[in-house]
C-alpha positions in Angstrom: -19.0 -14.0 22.6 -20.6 -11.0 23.2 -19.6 -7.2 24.6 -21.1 -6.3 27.6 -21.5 -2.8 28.9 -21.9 -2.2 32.5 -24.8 0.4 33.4 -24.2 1.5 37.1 -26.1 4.3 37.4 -28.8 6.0 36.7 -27.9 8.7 34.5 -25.7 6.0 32.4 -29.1 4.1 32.3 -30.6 6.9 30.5 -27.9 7.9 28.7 -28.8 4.3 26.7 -32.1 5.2 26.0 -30.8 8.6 24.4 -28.2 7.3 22.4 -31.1 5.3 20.7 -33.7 8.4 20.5 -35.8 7.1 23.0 -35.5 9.6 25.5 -39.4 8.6 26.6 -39.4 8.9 30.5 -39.0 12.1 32.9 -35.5 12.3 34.7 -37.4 11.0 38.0 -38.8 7.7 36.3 -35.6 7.1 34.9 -34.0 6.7 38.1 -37.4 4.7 40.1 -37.1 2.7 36.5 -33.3 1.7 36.8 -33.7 1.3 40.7 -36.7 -1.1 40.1 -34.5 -3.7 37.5 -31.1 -3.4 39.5 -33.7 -4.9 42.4 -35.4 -7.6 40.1 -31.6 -8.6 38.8 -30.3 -9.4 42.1 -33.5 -11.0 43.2 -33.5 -13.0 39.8 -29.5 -13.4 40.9 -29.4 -12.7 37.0 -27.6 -10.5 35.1 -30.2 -8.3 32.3 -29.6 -7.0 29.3 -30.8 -3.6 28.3 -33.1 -3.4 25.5 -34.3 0.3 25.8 -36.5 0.1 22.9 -38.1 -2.7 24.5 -38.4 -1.0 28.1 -40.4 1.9 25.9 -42.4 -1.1 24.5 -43.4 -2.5 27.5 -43.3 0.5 29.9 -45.4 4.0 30.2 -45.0 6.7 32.5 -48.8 8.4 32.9 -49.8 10.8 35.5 -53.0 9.7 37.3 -55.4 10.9 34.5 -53.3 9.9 31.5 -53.8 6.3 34.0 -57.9 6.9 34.4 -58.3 7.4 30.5 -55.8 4.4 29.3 -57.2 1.9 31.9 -60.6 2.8 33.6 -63.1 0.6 33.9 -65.6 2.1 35.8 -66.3 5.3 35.9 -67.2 4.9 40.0 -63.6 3.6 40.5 -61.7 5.4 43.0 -58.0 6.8 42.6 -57.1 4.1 45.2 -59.0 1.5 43.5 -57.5 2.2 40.3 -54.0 1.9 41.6 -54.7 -1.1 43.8 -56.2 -2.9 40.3 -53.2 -2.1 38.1 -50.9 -2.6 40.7 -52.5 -6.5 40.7 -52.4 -6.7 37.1 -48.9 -5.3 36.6 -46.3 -3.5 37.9 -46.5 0.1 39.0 -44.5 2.6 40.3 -45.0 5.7 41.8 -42.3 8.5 40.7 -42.0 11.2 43.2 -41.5 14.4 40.8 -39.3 17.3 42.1 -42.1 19.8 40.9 -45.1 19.2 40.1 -47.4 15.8 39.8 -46.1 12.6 40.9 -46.3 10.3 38.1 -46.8 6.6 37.6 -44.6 3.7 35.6 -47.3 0.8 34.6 -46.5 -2.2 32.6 -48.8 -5.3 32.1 
């Protein structure tokens, strides 16, 4: 048997991440973050369980430079190009800020 808590929204979502001092993503990613695995759950038609220190583990939120000095390849590479390539490699996700640079959630 196991106890299950029920996350159903996005500030409960990061709420969990808190309560384990991992508090890694802005307020913005949280939410795109929580949005994107309530989607893959009911497309898997499987319930998930939250692991937030894995989520840190396996997820970063960069801005577009922090993305150009982790993962360039080539220095000729356009901003497009980059996003197209990581996009194809992995999952990203563009997080509208509500000031300031959009930001981007990458995991390979």
């Amino acid at each position: 048997m196991a106890i299950i808590n029920t996350i159903s929204t996005p500030s409960q979502f990061r709420d969990s991440f808190i309560a384990v001092d991992r508090d890694n993503f802005s307020g913005p990613a949280y939410e795109v973050l929580y949005e994107y695995l309530e989607m893959l759950s009911d497309d898997l038609e499987k319930d998930m369980v939250l692991d937030p220190v894995a989520i840190c583990c396996d997820w970063g939120e960069y801005t577009l430079n922090d993305l150009r000095q982790e993962f360039e390849e080539d220095e000729e590479e356009s901003d497009e190009d980059l996003l197209e390539r990581l996009h194809d490699t992995g999952v990203l996700l563009r997080v509208e800020q509500y000031s300031g640079e959009d930001t981007f959630l990458y995991t390979a």
